[in-house]
C-alpha positions in Angstrom: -65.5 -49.1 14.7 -67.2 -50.2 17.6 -66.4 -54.0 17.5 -67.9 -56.9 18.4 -69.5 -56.8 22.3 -70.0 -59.5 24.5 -73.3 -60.7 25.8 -74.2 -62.7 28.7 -77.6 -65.1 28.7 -79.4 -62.1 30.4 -78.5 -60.2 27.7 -79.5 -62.2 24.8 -82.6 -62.6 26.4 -83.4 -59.1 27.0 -82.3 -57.8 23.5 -84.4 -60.6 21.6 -87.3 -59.4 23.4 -86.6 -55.9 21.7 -86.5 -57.8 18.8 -83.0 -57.8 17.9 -82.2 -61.0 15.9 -80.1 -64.1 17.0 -78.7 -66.1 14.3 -76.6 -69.3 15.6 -73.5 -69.8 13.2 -73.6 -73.7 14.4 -73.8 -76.4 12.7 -77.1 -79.0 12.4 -75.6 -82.1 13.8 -74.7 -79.2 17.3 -78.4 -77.9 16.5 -79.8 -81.3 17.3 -77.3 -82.4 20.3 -77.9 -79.1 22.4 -81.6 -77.0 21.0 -81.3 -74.1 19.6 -82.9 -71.0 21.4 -86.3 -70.0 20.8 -86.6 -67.5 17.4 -82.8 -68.2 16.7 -81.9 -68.2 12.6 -79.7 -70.9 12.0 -77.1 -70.3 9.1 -74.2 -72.1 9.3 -70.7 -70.2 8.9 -68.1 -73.4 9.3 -69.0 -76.7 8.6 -68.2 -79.5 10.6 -64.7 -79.4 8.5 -64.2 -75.7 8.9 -64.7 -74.9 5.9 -66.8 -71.9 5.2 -68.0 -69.9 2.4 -68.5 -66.1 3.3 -70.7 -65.2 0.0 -73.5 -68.1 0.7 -73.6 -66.9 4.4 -73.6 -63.0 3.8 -76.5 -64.3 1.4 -78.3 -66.0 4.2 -77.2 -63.3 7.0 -78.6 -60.2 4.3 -82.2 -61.5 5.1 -82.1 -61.0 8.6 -79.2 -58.2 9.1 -80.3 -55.7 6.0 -78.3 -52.7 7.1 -74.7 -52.3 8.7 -76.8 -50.7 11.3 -79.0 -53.2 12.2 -78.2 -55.0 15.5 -77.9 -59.0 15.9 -76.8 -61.4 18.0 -74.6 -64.3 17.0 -74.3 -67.7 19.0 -72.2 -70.9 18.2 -71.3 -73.8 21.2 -68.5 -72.1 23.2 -68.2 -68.7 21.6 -65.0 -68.9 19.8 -66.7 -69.0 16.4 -68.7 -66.3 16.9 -65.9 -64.2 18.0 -64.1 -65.0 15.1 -67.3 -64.4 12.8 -68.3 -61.2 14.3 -64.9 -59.3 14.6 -64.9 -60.3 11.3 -68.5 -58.6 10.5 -67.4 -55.7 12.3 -63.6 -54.9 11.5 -63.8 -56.2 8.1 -67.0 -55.4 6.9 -68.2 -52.4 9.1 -71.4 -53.8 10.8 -71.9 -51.7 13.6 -74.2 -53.7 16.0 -72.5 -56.7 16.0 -72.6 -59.1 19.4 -72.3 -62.1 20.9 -73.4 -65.1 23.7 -70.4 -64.7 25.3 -69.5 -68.3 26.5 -71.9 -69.8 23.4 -74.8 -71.7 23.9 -73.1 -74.1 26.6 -73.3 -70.5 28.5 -77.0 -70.6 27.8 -77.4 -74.3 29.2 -75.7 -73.3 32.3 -78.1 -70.5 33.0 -81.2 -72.9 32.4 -82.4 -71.1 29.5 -84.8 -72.3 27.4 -84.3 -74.0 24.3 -86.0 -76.0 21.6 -85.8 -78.5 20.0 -84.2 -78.6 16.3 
C-alpha cells in the first residue's frame, strides 16, 4: 500500500492545477473563521463533537474520488484530522492516491495562499 503522502502548500497548489481534487474534512463554523481554498469540496468527516459517520462521508467523498485510483487531496486546520482520515482511506480501504496539506490549512495561511470566503 502506498499510504498516505504529505504535501506542502506548493504542492497542493501544483496538483490542483492538474486537476487533482481537494476536499477539506473541516468543519463549517472552521470554513467560515479561516476561507476555504479556491475549488476545495467541503465534506465534513468529524463534527465539532468528533463524532463522525464513515457511510454519509464515503457517500459524499464517492462523487469526487470514484475510483481507488483516483488522486485527492485532503485538508482540515492543522493536519491531524486528515492524517487520521487518510491513513484511514488508504490502509483500511485501499485508496491509492491518497494525500495531504501537511500542516492543514493554518500551513496554507502561513504561505499567503489564497483563500475564499465560505
Amino acid at each position: 500500500m502506498a499510504g498516505l503522502i504529505d504535501l506542502t502548500p506548493k504542492d497542493v497548489e501544483k496538483l490542483q492545477q492538474e486537476g487533482v481534487v481537494v476536499i477539506d474534512i473541516r468543519t463549517e463554523p472552521e470554513w467560515k473563521q479561516t476561507g476555504i481554498i479556491k475549488g476545495s469540496k467541503l465534506i465534513t468527516f468529524f463534527d465539532i463533537y468528533g463524532r463522525y459517520n464513515v457511510e454519509k462521508f464515503m457517500k459524499e467523498f464517492s462523487k469526487y474520488v470514484p475510483t481507488k485510483d483516483t488522486k485527492f487531496i485532503l485538508v482540515c486546520r492543522t493536519g491531524s484530522r486528515t492524517k487520521v482520515v487518510g491513513d484511514f482511506l488508504s490502509n483500511q480501504l485501499g485508496y491509492k492516491n491518497a494525500m495531504h496539506l501537511k500542516g492543514g490549512i493554518y500551513a496554507w495561511l502561513r504561505e499567503h495562499k489564497p483563500v475564499v470566503s465560505y
